[in-house]
C-alpha positions as CSV (number, residue, x, y, z in Angstrom):
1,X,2.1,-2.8,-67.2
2,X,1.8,-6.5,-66.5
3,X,1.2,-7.1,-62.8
4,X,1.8,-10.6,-62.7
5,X,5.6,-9.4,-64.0
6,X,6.7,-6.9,-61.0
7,X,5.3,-9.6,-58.7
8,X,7.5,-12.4,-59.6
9,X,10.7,-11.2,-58.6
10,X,8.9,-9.3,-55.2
11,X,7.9,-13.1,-54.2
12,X,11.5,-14.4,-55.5
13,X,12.9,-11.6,-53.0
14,X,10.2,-12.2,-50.3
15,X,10.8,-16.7,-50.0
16,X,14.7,-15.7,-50.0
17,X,14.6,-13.0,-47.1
18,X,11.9,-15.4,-45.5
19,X,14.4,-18.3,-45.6
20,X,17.3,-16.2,-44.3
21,X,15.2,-15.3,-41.7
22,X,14.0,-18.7,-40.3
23,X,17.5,-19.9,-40.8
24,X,18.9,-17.5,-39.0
25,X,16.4,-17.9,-36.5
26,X,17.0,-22.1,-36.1
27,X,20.7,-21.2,-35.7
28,X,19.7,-19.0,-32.8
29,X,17.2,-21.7,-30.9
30,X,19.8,-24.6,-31.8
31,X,21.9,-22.9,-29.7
32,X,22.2,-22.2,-25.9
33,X,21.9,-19.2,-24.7
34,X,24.7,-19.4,-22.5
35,X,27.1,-20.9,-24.7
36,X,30.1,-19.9,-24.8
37,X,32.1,-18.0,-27.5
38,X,34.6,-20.7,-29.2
39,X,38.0,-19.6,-29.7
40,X,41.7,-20.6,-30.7
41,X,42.3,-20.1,-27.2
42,X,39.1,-21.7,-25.3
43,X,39.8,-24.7,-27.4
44,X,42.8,-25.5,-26.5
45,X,41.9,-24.9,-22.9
46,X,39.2,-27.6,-23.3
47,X,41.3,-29.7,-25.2
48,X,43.8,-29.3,-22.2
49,X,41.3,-29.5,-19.5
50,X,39.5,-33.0,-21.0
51,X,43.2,-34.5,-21.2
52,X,43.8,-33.9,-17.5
53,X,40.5,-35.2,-16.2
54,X,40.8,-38.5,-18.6
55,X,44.6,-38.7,-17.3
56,X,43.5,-38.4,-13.8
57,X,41.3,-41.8,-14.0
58,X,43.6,-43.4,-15.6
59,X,46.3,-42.8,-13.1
60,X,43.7,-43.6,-11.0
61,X,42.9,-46.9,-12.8
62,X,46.3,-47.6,-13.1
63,X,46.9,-48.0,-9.3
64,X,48.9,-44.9,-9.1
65,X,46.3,-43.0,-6.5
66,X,49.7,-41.9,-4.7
67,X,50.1,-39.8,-7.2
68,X,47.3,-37.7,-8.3
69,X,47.0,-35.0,-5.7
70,X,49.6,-33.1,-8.3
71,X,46.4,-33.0,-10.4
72,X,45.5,-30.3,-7.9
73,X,46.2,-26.9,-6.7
74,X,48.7,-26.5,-3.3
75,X,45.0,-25.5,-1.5
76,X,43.1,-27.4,-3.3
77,X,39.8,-28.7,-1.7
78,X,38.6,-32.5,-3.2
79,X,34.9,-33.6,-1.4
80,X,34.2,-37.2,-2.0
81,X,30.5,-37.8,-1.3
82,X,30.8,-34.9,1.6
83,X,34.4,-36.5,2.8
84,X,36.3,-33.6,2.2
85,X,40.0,-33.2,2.2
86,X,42.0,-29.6,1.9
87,X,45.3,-29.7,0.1
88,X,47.7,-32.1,-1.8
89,X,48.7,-34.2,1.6
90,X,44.9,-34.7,2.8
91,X,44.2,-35.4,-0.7
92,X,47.5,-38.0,-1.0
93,X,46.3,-39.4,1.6
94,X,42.3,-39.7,0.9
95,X,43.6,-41.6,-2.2
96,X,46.0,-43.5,0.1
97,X,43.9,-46.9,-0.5
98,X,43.4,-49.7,2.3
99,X,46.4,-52.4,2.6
100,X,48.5,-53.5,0.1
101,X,48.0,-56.4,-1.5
102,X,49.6,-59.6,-0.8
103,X,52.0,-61.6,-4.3
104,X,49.5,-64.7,-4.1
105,X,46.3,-62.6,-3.7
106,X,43.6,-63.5,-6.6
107,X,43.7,-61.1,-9.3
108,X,41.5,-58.0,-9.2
109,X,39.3,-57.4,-12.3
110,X,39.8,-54.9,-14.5
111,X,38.6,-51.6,-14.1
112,X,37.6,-48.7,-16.0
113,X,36.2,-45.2,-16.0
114,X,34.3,-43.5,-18.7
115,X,33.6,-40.0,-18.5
116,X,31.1,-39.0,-20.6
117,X,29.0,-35.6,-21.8
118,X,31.7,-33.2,-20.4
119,X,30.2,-29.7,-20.0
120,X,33.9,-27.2,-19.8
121,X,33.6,-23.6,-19.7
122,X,36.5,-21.7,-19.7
123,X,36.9,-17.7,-18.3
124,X,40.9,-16.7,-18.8
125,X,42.8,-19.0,-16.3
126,X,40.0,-20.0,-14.6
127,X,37.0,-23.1,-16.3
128,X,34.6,-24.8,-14.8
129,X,33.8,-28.5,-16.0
130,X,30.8,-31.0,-15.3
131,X,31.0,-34.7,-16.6
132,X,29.5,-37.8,-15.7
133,X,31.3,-40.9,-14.4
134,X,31.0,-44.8,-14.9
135,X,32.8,-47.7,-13.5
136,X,33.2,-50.7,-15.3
137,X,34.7,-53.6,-14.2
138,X,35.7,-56.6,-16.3
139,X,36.3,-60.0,-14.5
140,X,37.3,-62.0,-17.3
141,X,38.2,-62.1,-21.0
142,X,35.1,-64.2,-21.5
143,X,32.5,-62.4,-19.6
144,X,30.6,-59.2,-20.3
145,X,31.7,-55.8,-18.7
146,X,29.1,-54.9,-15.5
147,X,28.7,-51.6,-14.5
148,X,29.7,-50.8,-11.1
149,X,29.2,-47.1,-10.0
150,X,27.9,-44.0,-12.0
151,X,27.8,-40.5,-11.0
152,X,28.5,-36.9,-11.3
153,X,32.1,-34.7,-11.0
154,X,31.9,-30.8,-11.0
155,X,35.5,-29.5,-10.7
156,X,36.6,-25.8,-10.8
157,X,40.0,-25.4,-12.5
158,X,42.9,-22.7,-12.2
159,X,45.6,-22.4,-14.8
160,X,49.1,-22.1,-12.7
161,X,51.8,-20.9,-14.9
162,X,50.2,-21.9,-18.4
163,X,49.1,-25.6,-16.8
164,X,45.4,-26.7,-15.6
165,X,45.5,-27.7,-12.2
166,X,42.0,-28.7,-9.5
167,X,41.0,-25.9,-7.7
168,X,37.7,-27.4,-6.1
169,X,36.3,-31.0,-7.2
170,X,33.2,-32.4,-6.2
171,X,32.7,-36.3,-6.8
172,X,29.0,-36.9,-6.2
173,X,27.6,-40.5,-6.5
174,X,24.6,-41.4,-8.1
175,X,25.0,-45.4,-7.4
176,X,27.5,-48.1,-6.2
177,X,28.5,-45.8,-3.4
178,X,31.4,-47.3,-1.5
179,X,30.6,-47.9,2.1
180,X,33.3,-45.8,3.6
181,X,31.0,-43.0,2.1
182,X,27.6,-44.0,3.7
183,X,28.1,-41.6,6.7
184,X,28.7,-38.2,4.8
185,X,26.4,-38.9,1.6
186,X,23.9,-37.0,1.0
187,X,22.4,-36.5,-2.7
188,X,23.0,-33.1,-4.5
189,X,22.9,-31.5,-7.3
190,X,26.0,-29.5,-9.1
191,X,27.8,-27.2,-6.4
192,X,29.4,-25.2,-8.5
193,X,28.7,-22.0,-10.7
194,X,30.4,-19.1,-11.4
195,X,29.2,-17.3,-8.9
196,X,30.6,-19.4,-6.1
């Protein structure tokens, strides 16, 4: 019997169940360990979820701050840099702006937020989402875009009859702080987990 012949296929068998193996084993290190099982369902909650927080800045972009404590749950707790307000009014009213603006006042640039590398995980009716923030303001049709403020939003999220709403939202700058802020700052990392 020729040696050389029952080997051949053995190694054929060996390099495939070898490449399975490794393949399977990149699949497993490429992935987190705590990541969460994708579903029909959890999709759609994401998909949900990222549509309310990019809808939220633009409201807020929009100059329609009056109107985004309906983002949030009736109890609802919104801390801004440690300024903290509990329910809709408080909130309403945290967004409430400084005077309105005069017909002749010089025209206020342009003003963005992008919210980038959103982290969303979603339990039944309740998610937890972490995304980064950055203000850009454009001052003229001819000039470049500046960046004005970056920093960090951790929100906890309840669904209220079949509808995402903000449970608990923590806005925590990591520059262009406004100065109505300086007095309760103080740097943090993410407050949330599901634990908490």
């Amino acid at each position: 019997m020729n040696l050389h012949l029952v080997q051949k296929p053995f190694r054929r068998h060996a390099h495939a169940v070898t490449g399975a193996a490794a393949f399977l084993l990149l699949i497993s290190l490429a992935m987190p360990a705590s990541a969460q099982q994708v579903t029909m369902e959890t999709l759609l909650d994401r998909i949900q979820i990222e549509d309310l927080l990019t809808r939220y800045y633009y409201d807020l972009s929009q100059g329609k701050s009056h109107e985004l404590s309906e983002y949030f749950t009736a109890d609802a707790m919104l801390d801004v840099d440690g300024t903290i307000a509990h329910g809709r009014e408080e909130i309403a009213k945290l967004y409430g702006g400084g005077p309105a603006r005069t017909t002749d006042a010089t025209p206020r640039p342009q003003n963005h937020m992008l919210l980038t590398n959103p982290v969303i995980e979603v339990r039944g009716n309740r998610a937890i989402a972490h995304v980064i923030w950055t203000g850009v303001s454009n001052s003229g049709i001819g000039k470049p875009p500046t960046v004005t403020e970056q920093g960090r939003e951790d929100s906890e999220l309840v669904k209220v009859d079949g509808k995402w709403l903000i449970k608990r939202r923590y806005i925590s700058s990591d520059s262009g702080l406004p100065d109505r802020f300086d007095k309760t700052f103080k740097q943090r990392n993410s407050p949330l987990s599901w634990e908490r």
